[in-house]
N, C-alpha and C positions, 0 to 999 in steps of 0.2 A: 504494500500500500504506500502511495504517495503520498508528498505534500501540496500545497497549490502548486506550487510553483514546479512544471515538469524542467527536465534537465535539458540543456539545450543544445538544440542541433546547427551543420550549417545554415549557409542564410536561403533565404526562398526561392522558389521557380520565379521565374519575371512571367509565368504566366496564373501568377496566383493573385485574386481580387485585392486590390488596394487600400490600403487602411484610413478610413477616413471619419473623424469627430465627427460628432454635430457638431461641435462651435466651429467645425474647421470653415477652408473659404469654398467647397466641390460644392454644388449645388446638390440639394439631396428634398425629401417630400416635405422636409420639416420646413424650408428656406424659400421652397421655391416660389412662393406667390406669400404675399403678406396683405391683411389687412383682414379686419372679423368677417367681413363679407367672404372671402377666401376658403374661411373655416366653414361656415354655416352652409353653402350651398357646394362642398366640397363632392364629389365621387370616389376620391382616393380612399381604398379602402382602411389604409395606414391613418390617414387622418380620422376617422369613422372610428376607428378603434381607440383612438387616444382620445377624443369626446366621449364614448361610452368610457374610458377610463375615469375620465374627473368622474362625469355624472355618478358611476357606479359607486364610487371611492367616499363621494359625500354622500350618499345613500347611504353606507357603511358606515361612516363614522356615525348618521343620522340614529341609525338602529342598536348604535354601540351604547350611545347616548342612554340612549330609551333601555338597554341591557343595566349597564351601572345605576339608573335614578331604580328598576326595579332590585337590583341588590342591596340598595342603599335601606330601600326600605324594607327589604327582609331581615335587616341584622337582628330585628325585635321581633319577638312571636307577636306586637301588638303594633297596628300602624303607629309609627312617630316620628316618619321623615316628611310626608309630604301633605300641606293642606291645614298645618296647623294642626293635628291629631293629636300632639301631648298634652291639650286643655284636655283631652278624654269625654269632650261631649258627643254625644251622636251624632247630632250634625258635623261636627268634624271628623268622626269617625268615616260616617257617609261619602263623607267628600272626599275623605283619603284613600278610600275601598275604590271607589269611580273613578279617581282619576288611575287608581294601578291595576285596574283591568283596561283602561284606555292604552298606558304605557306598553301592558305586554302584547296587547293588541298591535299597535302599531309596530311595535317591535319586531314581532313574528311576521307581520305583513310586506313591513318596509325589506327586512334582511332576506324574505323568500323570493318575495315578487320583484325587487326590484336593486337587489344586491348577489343572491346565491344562484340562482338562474340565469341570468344575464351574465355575470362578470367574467367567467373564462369564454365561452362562447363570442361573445359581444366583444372582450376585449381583445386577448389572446388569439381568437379565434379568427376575429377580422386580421389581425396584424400579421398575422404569419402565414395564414392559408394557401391564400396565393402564392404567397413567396415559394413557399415547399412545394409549390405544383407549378413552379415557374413563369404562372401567369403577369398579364399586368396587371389586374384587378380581377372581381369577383365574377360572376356570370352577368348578375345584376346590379350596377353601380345605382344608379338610381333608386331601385327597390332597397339596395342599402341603407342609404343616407332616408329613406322613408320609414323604416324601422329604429331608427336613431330616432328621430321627432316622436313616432306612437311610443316609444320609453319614455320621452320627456313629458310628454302627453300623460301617461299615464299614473306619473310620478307626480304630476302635479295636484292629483285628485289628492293623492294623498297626503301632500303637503298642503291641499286647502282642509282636509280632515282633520291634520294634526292642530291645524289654527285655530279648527270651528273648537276642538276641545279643550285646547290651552287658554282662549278666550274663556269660553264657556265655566269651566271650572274656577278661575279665578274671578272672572265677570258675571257674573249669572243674568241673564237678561239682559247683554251690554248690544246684542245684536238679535234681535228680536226672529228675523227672518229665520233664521239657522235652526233653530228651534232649540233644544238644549240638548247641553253635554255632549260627547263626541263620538268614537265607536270603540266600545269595549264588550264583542262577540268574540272574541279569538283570531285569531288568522284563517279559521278556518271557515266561517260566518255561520256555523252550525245551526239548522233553524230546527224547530219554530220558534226558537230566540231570537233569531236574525231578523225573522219577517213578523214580529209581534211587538219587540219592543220600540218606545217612543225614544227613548234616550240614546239615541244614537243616529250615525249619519253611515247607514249600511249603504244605501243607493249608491252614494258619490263613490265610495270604497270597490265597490263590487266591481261598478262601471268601468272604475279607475285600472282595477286587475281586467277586466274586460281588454283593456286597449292593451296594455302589455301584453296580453294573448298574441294580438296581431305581429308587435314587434320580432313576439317569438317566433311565431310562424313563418314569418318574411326572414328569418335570419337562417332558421331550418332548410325552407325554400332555395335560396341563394347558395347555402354551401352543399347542397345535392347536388344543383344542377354546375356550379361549379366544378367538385370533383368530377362528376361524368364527363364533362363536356371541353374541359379546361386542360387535362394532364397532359402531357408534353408525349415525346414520342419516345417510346422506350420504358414509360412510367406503365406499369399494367397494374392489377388490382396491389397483388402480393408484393409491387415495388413502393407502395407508400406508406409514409411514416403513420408509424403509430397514434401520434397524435391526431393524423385524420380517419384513421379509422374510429376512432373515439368518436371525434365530431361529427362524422356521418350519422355512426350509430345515435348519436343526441338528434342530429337535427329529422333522424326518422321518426325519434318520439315527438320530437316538437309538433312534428306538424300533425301526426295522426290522434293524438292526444289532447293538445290544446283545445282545438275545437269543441273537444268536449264540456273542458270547463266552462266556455265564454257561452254555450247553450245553458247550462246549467246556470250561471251569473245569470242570464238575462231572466230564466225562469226566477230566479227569485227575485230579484226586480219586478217581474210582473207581478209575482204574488202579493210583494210587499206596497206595489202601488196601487196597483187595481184591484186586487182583493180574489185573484185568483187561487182556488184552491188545490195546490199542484202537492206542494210539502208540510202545509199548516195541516194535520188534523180533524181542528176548530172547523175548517173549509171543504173537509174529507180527502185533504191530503194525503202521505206519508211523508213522516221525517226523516226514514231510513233511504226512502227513495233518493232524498238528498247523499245522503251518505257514500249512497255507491257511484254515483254521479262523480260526487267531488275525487273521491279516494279513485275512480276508474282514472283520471286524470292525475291526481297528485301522489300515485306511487310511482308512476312512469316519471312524474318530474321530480321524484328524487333520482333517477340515472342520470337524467337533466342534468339535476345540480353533480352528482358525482362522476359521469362516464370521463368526461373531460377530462377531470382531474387525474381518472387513471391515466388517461394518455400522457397528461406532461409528465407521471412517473414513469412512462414506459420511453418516455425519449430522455428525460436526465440521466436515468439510473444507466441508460448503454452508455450516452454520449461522455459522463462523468467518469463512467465505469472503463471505458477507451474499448468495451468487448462489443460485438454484433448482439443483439437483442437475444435471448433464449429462448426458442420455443414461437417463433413470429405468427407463424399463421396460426395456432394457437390463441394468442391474446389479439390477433385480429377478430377473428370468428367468434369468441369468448365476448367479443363490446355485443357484436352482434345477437347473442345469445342472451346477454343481459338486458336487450331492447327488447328483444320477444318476451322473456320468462315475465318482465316487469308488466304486463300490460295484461298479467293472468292472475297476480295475487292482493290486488285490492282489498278483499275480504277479510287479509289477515288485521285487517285495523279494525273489525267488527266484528271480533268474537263474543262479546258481551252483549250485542245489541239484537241480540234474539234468534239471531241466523239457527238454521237445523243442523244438528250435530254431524251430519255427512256432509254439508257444506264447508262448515270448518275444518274438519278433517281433512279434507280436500285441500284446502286455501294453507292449512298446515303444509300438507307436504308439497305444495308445489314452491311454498316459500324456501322450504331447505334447499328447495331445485336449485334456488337462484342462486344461493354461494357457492355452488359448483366452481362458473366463469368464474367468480371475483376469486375463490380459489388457486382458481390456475393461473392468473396474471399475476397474485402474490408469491406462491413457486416459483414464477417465471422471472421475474425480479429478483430475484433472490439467488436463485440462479447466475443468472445474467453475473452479478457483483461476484457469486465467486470464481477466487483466483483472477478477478477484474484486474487494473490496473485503474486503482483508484485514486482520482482526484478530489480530495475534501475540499468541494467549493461552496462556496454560500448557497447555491441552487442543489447540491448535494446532500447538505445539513438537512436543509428544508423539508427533502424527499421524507431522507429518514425518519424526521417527526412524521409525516403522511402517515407512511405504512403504518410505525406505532398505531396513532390514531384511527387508521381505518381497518387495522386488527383489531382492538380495542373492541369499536363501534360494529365490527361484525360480527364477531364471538358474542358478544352482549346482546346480539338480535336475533340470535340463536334463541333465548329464553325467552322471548318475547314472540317469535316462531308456535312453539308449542304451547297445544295449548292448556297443559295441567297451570304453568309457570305464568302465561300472558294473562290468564284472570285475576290471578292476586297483584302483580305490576301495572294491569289496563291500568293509564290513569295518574300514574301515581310519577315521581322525580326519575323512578328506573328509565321511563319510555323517553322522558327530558334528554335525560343525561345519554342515553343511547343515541338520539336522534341528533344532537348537537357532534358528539361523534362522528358519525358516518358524514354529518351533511355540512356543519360551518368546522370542525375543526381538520376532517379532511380535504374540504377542497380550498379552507382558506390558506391552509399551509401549503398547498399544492400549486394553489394560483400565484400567492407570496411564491413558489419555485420557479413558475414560468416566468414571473414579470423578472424575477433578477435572473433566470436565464438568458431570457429575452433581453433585456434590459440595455444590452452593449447593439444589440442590433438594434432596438426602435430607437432610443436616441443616440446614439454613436457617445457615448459614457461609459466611464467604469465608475463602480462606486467603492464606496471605503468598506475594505471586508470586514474589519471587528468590529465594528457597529453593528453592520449588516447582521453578522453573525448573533452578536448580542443581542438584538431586539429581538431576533427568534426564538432563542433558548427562552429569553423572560417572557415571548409572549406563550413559547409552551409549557413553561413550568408554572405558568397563571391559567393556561387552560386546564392542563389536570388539577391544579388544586380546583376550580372552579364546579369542574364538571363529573370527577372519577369519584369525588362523596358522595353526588347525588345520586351514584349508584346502590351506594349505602343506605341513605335517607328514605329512596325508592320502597328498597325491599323489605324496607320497616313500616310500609305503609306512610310516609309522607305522602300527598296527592299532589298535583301540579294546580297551578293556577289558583293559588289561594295567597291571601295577603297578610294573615295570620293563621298560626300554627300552634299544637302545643308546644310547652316549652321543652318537653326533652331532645325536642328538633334545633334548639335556637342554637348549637356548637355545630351542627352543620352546615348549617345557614351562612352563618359567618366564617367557616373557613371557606367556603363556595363565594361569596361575597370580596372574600380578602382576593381569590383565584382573580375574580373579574377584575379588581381593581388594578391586580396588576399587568395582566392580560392587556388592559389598557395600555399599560405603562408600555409596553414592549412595544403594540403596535404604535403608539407613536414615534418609540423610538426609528423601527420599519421606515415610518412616513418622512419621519426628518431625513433619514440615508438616501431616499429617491430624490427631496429638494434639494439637499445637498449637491447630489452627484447630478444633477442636471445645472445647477451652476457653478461649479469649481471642478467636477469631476474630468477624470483625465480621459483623455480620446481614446475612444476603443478599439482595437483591430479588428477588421472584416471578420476575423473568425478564432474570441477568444477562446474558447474549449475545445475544437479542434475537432466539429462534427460536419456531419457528410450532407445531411441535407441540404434542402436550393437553397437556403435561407443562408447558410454562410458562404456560399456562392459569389455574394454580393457585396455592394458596402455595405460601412456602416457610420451612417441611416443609409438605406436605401434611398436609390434613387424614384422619381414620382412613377416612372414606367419599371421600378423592382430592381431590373437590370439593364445595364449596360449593352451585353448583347447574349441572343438566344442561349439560356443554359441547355446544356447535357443531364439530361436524368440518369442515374446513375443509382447502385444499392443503399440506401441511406444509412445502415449503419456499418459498412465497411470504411474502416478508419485508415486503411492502410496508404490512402495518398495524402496523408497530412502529416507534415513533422513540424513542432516546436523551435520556433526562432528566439521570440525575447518578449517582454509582456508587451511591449510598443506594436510589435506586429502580428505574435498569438502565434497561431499554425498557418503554415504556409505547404502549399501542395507542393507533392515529390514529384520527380523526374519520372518516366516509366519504369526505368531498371530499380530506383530507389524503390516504387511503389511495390513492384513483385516482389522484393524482397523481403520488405516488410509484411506484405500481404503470408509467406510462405513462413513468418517468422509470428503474426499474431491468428491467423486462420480467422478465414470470413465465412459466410453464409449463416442460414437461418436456421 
């Protein structure tokens, strides 16, 4: 095993891509047109992706927000952080219970819909896709930059939601029209609460995820018909990166799936305005009927939120590792497999909810189906690293947390699988603490891997690695304290979604509370290291880790057309025409005779 820094070789082929800052003077996508009008009405898919950056990023901090004001106020089995609650009158009680079912409400709303689905896709996914398919742009540039606005669009409901309660709760009657308080139904808008109560503003919210539906769709849309249509010549299925197999796999759920919820959103919309009786009961509804509606749509968008993330594990862990992938068409076929299986066990989140015992049964074992794949990409990984030739880089670190946490997050959904274990947990801090797991602290350390993988190629930057590296450790050692108690608390019967608790609960409260705060602390420090290194950071090389895909093909920033001139497709994780010059220039490609050699000296294929 190595250290960053590999040992150095001659100096480079002169037919190896050029190394170029972003601050430097090459004209590249970030420089070449200025002015906001440039940005707004851009096609570049590069650009497209660094807008859903910010946008996603303050989404995130938005949600994080709304994460620590709810920690804050569980450190007490009794509200006394928020609304005035330490008078201990009911009215202040009241007011302290409503606003922290709004908080986790929006919480869970802001970080699903509009931070944990979007952000690798949207970002990661816009920025590199083309590149590694050696295109100029996506299939549909326009349809792009049109899925940018409906996230904006849709983001803003929520932020007029967040206002109508933040008003409301401390104004009571200051905006009459709004009518009162704000939405605190869950994330999930679970009726016939959603469509009964006055005290909330479900329409704008639902709406709101309504239009992100579109975004999703259109972004699923574009990168299908991009890989089909787009790959270069000599690229065939089995020749592309892992990470688009991932995002194929995501964008086949997007689109078949989404659809679903944005029928269901409007259904409850109609109910809840017009008085139709589809879910309410009261109206000869069902409410379960909501249930499978929602869950038929949001178990497939938890691959959404995760498949991605596998893939940037499956391109770090070669690329850091200097070996060919282990097992490729494996954890290609394995994404694919994880799209299907997901679109068959909805059920398993309504075991409690009356289903027939051979239904659950059923829904039981087709869930164990599905860690099969996630299985095999975890072997395969694992694999891959040994006897690797490992480079511990900041995007390396990263991985590492990943896997931890998404072993963690998958063994633990094991017991939630079956179902002796999932009745006594339905409900309660175990399904919390499982689901934060698998879905924010998997793919947020996953995507934190891509962007500083990425990071040298979208802005032609390096950044400062002990920071780097530090903000991760403290943002995972605030994740496990945070989240690996609530494991604990769970299967003692703690429930979720309450704002008081007994007190034999209140020491794990607050060591989960202590997690967040500093989870906080890390990811800021993450946020400082990207501003940083975008203004002092030193000019990157075309190609600092020394991987084969198109994307280090080119500079760094790319240029607005990717490249320079038509690349070569070529095996993407054979390393063998790259050797190490100096950190100013990274890897630079070998001669043909140099390359055979090393080829005969590290072995290639899949």
């Amino acid at each position: 095993m190595s250290t960053t820094t590999p040992p150095i070789t001659p100096p480079s082929s002169p037919h190896s891509p050029s190394s170029s800052g972003g601050g430097g003077g090459e004209v590249n996508y970030i420089n070449a047109t200025k002015g906001i009008k440039s940005w707004m009405f851009t096609v570049d898919h590069k650009r497209i992706g660094l807008m859903y950056m910010v946008g996603v990023m303050s989404a995130y901090g938005l949600g994080g927000l709304f994460a620590i004001l709810l920690r804050s106020e569980l450190w007490n089995p009794e509200p006394s952080f928020i609304g005035g609650a330490e008078a201990g009158t009911t009215e202040a009680m009241n007011n302290a219970w409503d606003f922290y079912n709004q908080a986790f409400t929006l919480h869970g709303a802001v970080m699903v819909f509009l931070f944990i689905i979007p952000a690798i896709p949207a970002i990661l996914g816009n920025m590199v896709l083309p590149i590694m398919l050696g295109a100029k742009d996506v299939a549909f540039p326009r349809l792009n930059l049109l899925s940018f606005y409906f996230w904006v669009l849709g983001g803003l409901f929520f932020v007029w939601v967040l206002s109508k309660g933040i008003i409301n709760s401390f104004y009571p009657g200051m905006i009459e029209i709004w009518g009162p308080g704000g939405l605190e139904t869950g994330w999930t808008f679970y009726t016939p609460y959603s469509t009964t109560t006055q005290n909330s503003a479900v329409v704008a919210a639902t709406f709101g995820a309504f239009i992100l539906g579109f975004s999703s769709i259109l972004t699923g849309l574009n990168f299908i018909a991009t890989v089909h249509m787009l790959r270069p010549k000599g690229m065939g299925w089995f020749q592309l990166p892992l990470f688009l197999w991932a995002l194929y796999a995501t964008a086949i759920i997007q689109i078949l799936a989404t659809p679903v919820l944005a029928i269901t959103l409007l259904l409850l919309i109609a109910e809840k305005t017009l008085g139709v009786g589809i879910f309410n009961p009261a109206l000869g509804g069902d409410a379960v009927l909501y249930q499978h509606f929602f869950w038929f749509y949001s178990h497939p968008a938890v691959y959404i939120m995760i498949l991605p993330a596998l893939g940037i594990i499956s391109e770090v862990v070669s690329v850091h590792s200097r070996k060919s992938i282990f097992g490729y068409k494996f954890i290609a076929i394995s994404s694919l497999a994880i799209a299907f299986l997901g679109f068959l066990v909805w059920g398993h989140h309504m075991f409690t909810s009356g289903q027939s015992a051979l239904t659950n049964a059923v829904f039981s074992l087709i869930t164990f189906f599905v860690a099969v794949p996630s299985a095999i990409k975890t072997f395969n990984w694992i694999a891959t690293m040994y006897k690797g030739d490992i480079r511990i880089t900041t995007p390396f670190i990263y991985i590492l947390f990943t896997i931890g946490l998404f072993t963690i997050g998958g063994l633990t959904g094991l017991f939630l699988g079956c179902l002796s274990t999932d009745i006594h947990f339905h409900d309660t801090y175990f399904v919390v603490a499982h689901f934060h797991y698998v879905m924010m602290g998997s793919t947020l350390f996953a995507f934190l891997a891509g962007v500083y993988h990425w990071f040298p190629k979208m802005f032609g930057k390096m950044y400062n690695v002990f920071w780097s590296n530090l903000g991760g450790i403290i943002a995972f050692i605030g994740f496990q304290l945070a989240f690996f108690i609530q494991f604990i608390a769970g299967s003692q019967g703690m429930p979720r979604r309450y704002a008081s608790y007994p007190e034999h609960f209140e020491f794990y409260h607050q060591v989960s509370t202590v997690g967040a705060y500093t989870m906080g602390a890390g990811m800021i420090i993450v946020l400082l290291t990207w501003i940083v290194a975008l203004r002092t950071g030193k000019k990157a090389p075309a190609n600092p880790w020394g991987g084969n895909t198109l994307e280090w093909h080119t500079t760094s920033p790319p240029p607005t057309a990717n490249f320079h001139a038509e690349p070569t497709a070529e095996e993407p994780y054979d390393y063998s025409g790259w050797k190490y010059v100096s950190p100013e220039e990274g890897w630079v490609q070998r001669t043909p005779e140099e390359r055979e050699a090393a080829r005969q000296q590290l072995g290639t294929g899949h």
